[in-house]
N, C-alpha and C positions, 0 to 999 in steps of 0.2 A: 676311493678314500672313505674312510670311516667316519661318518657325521661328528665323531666327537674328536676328531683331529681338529678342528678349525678352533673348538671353544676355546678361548683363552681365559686363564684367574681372571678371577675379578682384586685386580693388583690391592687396592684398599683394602680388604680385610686382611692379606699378607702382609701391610703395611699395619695394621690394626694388632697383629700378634709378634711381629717387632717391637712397635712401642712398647708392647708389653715387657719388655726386658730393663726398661729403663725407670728407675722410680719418680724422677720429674718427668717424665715428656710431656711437652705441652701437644697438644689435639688438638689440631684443627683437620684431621684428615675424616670422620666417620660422620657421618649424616644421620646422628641416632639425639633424637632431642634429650634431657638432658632433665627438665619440666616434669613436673607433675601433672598427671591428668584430674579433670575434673573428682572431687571428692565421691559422687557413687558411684565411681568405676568402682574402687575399692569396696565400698559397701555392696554391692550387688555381688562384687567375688565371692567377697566374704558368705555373704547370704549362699549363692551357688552351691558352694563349699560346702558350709554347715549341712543344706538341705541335700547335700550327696548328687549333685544333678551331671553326674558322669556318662549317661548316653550318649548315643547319636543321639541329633537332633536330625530334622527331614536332610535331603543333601544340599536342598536349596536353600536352608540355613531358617534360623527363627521366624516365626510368621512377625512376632513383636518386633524384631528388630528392622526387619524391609519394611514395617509399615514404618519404624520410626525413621526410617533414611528415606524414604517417600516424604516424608511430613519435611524433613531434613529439606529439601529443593524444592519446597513450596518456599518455607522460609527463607531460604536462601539466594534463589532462582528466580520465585513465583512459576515456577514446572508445576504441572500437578502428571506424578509419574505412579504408574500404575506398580502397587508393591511386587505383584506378579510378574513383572520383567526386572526384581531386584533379585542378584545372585551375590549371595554371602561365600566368600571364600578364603583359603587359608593366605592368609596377603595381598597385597596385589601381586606379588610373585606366581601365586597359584591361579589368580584371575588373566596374568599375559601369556601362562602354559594353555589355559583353559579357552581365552578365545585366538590366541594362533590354532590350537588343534580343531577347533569347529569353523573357522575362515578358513584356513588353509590346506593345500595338498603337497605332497610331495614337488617340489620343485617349483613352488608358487614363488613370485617377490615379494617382499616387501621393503616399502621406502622408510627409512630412518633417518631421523638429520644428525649431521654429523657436524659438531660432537651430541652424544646422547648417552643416557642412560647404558653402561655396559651389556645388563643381561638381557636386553631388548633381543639384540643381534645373536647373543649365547643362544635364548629358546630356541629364536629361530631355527638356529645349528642343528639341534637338537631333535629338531622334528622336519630337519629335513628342508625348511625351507631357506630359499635365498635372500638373504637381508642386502640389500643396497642401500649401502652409504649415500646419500645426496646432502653435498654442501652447504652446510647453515652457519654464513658466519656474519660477521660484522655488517655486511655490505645488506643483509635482512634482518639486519637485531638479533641475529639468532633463531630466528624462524625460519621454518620448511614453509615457505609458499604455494600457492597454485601455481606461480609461473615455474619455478623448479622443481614442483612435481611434473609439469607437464611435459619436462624435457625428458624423463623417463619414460623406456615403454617395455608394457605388459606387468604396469606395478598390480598385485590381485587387492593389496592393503596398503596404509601409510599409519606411522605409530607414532604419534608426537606424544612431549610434553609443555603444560602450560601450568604454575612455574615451572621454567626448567629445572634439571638437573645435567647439566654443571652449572648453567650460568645466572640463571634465577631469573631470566628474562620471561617478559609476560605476552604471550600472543594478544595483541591487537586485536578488538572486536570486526575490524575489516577484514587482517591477514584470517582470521578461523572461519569467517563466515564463507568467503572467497573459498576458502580450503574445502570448507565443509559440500559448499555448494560446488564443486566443481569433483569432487570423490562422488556425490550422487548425482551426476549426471554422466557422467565414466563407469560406473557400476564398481566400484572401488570404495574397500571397508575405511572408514577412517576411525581408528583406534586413540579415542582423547586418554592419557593417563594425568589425572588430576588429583595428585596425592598432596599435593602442597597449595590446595586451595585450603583462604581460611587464613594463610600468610600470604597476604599480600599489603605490600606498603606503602606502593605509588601504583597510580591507576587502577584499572577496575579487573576484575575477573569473570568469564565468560566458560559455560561451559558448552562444550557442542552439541548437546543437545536443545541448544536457544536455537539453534541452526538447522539441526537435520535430525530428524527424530530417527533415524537409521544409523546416528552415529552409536559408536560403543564407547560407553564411559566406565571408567574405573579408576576406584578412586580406594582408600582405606583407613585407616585408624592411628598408622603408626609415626606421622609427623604433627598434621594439628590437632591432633586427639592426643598425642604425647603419649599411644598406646605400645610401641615398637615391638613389645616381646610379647602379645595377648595375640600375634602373628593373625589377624583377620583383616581384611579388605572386603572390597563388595565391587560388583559390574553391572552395568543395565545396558540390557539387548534390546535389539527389536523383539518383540514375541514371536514371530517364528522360530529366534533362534534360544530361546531359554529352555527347551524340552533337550536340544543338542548340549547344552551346556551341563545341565541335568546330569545326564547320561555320563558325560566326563567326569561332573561330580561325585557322580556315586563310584565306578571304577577306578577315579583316581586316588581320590581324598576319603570317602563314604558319608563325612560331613567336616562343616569346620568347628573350631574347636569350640568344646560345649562351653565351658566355665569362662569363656571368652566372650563368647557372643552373650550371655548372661549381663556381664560387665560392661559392654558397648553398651547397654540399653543405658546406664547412664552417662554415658561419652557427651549429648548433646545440650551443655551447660555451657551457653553463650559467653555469660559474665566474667566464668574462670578462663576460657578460652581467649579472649581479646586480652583479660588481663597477661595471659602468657605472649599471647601475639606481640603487646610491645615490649616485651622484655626482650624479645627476637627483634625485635624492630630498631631497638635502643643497640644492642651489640651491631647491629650490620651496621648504623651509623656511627660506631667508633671504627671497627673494624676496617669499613671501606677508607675513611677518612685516613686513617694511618699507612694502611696499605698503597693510597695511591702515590704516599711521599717515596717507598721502594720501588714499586714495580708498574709497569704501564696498564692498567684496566681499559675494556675497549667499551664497558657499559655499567653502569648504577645497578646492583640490582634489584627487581623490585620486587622481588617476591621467593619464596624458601627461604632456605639457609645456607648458600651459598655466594663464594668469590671466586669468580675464573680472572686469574690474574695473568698478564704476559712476562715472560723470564729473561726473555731476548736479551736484555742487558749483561744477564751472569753469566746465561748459558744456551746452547741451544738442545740440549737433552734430559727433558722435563722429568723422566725414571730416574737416572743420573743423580740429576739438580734433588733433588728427594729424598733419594738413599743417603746424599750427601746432609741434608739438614737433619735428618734423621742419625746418623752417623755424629756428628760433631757438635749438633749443639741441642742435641734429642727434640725437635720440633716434628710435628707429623705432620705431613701434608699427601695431598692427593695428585699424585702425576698428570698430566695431562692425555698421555697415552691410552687412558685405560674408558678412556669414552668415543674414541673413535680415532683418525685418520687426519681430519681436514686439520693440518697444523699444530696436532695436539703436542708434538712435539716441544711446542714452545708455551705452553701454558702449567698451570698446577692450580688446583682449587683447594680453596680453603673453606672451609665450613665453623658455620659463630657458634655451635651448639653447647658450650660452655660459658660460664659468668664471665664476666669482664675483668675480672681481675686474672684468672688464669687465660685471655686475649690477650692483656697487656704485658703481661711475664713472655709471651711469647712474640710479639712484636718489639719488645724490646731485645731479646734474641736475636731475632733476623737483624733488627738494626743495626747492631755492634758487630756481628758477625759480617753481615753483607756491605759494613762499610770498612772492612778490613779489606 
């Protein structure tokens, strides 16, 4: 079988160029904030620009800017993380190609919970390795636990997220530490992707690195930075492994992008950032509120920009139920299929990433429609 048989679309952006035909369609199907970023992202482009600064830059990405995502999880953490195990790369897209190729070999596993992040399971495909699904659902809040990793065998990694994506639910500082601590005593990578820390609403956020300093975190620009299209993320390894990463950097990428990472330096404007935060904060609480009078929700969520909602009531085929909202009353949503296995069937997520008046245009949609 040829590795690229198994990857499947990533069904939302085919969903994303649909809407596109229709000149109302309400959106709630893309995960692209929506916010402006802090004011010297733009100033420091600009500056970039002017001064022509079109090189590479090293592959390991700006000395200034790993020192300022080091200072980043002092503040944020109190970590004091050495800049030298920060890796600047083209997304976090380009950071989970970059550390499955340095963990993994041909026909290694890795554990994913299920539902997750679509192109988690695609890289894998990609390089060969084997992604196992393991069930994360209600019964764990949605976390991949220690005791459900443990029922797998010969996992070489495990790749969560905390917010999730789809359901915005937040690993508990027990379930990650549990987690953290039981991948380093098994000799198993645990791969934290932490791209929607920064949004959180209820309770606290933890990164794995409070836990296991062998954890691999990656994290980016493009949700609470409200950077999406400046396509940069960043990774922190153990230092053995940053010379390997390196190495993929320069052969794959040669570096990230210059006029980007320029920009990021002024990314870390607390004041503008919270103020965006509850403006996310304020839509998920009308949002969830509305939605629970339709459709059954199995959790609050407390973190991203998203709603995993259950369908059960209209239908039991989540692709279906979506072509059809999209079809008839142009509303965009996100299938539930396209994150995994465990039941996705019956779910569809919604994402708040627009103002509230273009939410409520489209909840009132689904209500009129779905009470027909």
């Amino acid at each position: 079988m040829n590795r690229l048989d198994p990857v499947k679309p990533f069904i939302v952006m085919d969903i994303v160029r649909e809407a596109s035909r229709y000149d109302d369609t309400i959106h709630f199907e893309i995960g692209e904030p929506d916010l402006q970023p802090p004011p010297l992202v733009w100033e420091f482009a600009e500056k970039a620009v002017k001064d022509r600064l079109n090189h590479y830059t090293q592959s390991l990405g700006l000395q200034q800017l790993r020192e300022k995502i080091s200072q980043h999880y002092y503040n944020r953490y109190n970590l004091e993380i050495d800049p030298s195990r920060i890796v600047i790369t083209v997304g976090t897209s380009g950071a989970f190609l970059i550390a499955y190729s340095i963990l993994l070999d041909k026909g290694d596993r890795i554990a994913l919970p299920d539902p997750s992040y679509p192109c988690y399971k695609n890289f894998a495909y990609l390089l060969d390795v084997q992604p196992v699904l393991v069930p994360a659902g209600k019964d764990t809040d949605y976390q991949l636990t220690a005791c459900k990793l443990s029922e797998q065998k010969n996992i070489k990694a495990v790749h969560i997220s905390s917010p999730s994506n789809p359901v915005g639910n937040v690993y508990s500082r027990k379930v990650l530490q549990e987690l953290a601590e039981y991948c380093e005593q098994n000799n198993i990578y645990l791969i934290s992707d932490e791209i929607y820390h920064g949004l959180i609403y209820e309770g606290e956020e933890h990164t794995a690195l409070e836990f296991s300093d062998k954890s691999i975190v990656i994290n980016g620009f493009s949700k609470y930075f409200c950077m999406p299209g400046f396509r940069l993320g960043w990774m922190i390894l153990p230092p053995q492994l940053v010379r390997k990463a390196e190495i993929v950097m320069q052969n794959v990428f040669i570096s990230p992008p210059t006029v980007s990472q320029y920009a990021a330096l002024g990314a870390f404007d607390y004041e503008h950032l919270d103020k965006n935060k509850k403006i996310f904060e304020e839509r998920r609480n009308f949002l969830y509120k509305e939605l629970k009078e339709i459709f059954q929700i199995d959790a609050k969520p407390q973190g991203a920009f998203y709603i995993w909602v259950n369908v059960d009531r209209y239908s039991d085929n989540s692709f279906l139920f979506s072509k059809q909202l999209l079809e008839d009353i142009h509303v965009a949503v996100t299938p539930g299929v396209d994150f995994g296995n465990n039941n996705t069937n019956r779910y569809i997520r919604f994402a708040y990433t627009k103002e509230i008046n273009h939410l409520k245009e489209g909840i009132e949609r689904l209500k009129s429609y779905l009470g027909k």
